[in-house]
C-alpha positions in Angstrom: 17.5 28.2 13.4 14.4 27.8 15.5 14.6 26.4 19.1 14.0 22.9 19.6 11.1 21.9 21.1 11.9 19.4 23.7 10.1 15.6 23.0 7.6 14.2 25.6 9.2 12.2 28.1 6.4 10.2 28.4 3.4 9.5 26.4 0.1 9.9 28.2 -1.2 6.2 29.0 -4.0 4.5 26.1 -2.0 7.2 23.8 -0.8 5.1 20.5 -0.5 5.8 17.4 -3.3 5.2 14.8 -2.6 2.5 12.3 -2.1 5.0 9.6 0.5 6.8 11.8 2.0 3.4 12.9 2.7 2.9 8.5 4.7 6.3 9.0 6.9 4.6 11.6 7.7 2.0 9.2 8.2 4.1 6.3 10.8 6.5 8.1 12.8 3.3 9.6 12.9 2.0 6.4 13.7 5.4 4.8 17.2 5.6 7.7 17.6 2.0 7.6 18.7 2.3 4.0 21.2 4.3 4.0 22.4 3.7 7.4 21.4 7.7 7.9 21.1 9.1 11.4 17.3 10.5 11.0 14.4 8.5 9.2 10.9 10.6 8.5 7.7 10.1 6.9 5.0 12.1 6.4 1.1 11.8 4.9 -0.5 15.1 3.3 -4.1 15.9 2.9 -4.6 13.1 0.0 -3.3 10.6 2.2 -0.3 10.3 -0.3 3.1 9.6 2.3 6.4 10.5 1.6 9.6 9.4 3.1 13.1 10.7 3.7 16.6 10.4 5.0 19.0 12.6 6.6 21.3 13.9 3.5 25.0 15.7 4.5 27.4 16.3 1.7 29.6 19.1 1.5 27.2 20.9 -0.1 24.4 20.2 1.1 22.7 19.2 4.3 19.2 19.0 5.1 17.2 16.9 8.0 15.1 13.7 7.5 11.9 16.1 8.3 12.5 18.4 6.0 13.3 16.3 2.9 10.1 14.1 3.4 8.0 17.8 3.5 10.0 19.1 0.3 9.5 16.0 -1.7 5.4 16.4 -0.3 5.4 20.0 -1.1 6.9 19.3 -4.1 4.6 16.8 -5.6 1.8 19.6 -4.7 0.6 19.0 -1.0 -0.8 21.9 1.2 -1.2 20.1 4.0 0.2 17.5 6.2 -1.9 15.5 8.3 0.4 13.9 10.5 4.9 13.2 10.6 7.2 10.9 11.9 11.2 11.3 12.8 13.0 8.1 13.9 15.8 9.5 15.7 18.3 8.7 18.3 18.0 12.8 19.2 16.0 13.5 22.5 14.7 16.1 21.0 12.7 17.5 17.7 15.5 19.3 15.2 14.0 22.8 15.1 14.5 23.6 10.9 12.4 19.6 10.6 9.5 21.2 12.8 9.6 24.1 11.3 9.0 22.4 7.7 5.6 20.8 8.7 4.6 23.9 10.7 5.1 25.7 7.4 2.2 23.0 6.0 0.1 22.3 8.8 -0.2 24.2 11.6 -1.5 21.1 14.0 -0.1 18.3 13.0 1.3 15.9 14.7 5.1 14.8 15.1 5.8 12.0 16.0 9.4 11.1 17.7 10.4 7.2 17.8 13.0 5.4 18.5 15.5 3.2 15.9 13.0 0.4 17.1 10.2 2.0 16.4 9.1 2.5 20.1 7.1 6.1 20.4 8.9 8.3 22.6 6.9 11.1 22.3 4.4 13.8 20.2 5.2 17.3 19.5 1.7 19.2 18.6 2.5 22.6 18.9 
């Protein structure tokens, strides 16, 4: 599994989130807030079509917020994501949800927010 990369402790001052990023917030804590699941995500391809996810584990099966919201893009035909969000109570980025978008997009950002929605910091490499 690749190494996490650790999350910004702070973000730069007069560094917010565009309003189109701010709807991915609110997509991914929508997406966790459910079904009570520990990650949210959200992400918007090259169409600006978004797509959102929750953390699944079954005995089966488990697979990160981040990655289910870039299958379900990939599937529906993107090849590129412009920008993702994880709401997380993690300090840092799960390493198999930034490889997903990194598979898509190599500079895209991720975005890493709080259950509240506060921004806690952007992960661009």
């Amino acid at each position: 599994m690749p190494e996490s990369p650790a999350v910004p402790a702070a973000v730069p001052t007069g560094s917010e989130l565009s309003a189109e990023d701010g709807k991915l917030v609110i997509l991914a804590r929508g997406a966790r807030g459910r079904v009570g699941a520990v990650e949210g995500a959200a992400v918007r391809d090259q169409d600006g079509r978004t797509y959102a996810a929750a953390s699944v584990s079954l005995p089966s099966l488990t697979i990160t917020a981040l990655q289910l919201a870039v299958a379900s893009a990939a599937a529906a035909g993107a090849t590129r994501l412009e920008a993702a969000v994880v709401v997380t109570e993690a300090s840092t980025l799960d390493g198999a949800g930034h490889a997903a978008v990194r598979d898509l997009s190599a500079d895209a950002p991720v975005h890493v927010a709080a259950p509240d929605g506060t921004l806690l910091g952007t992960v661009t490499e």
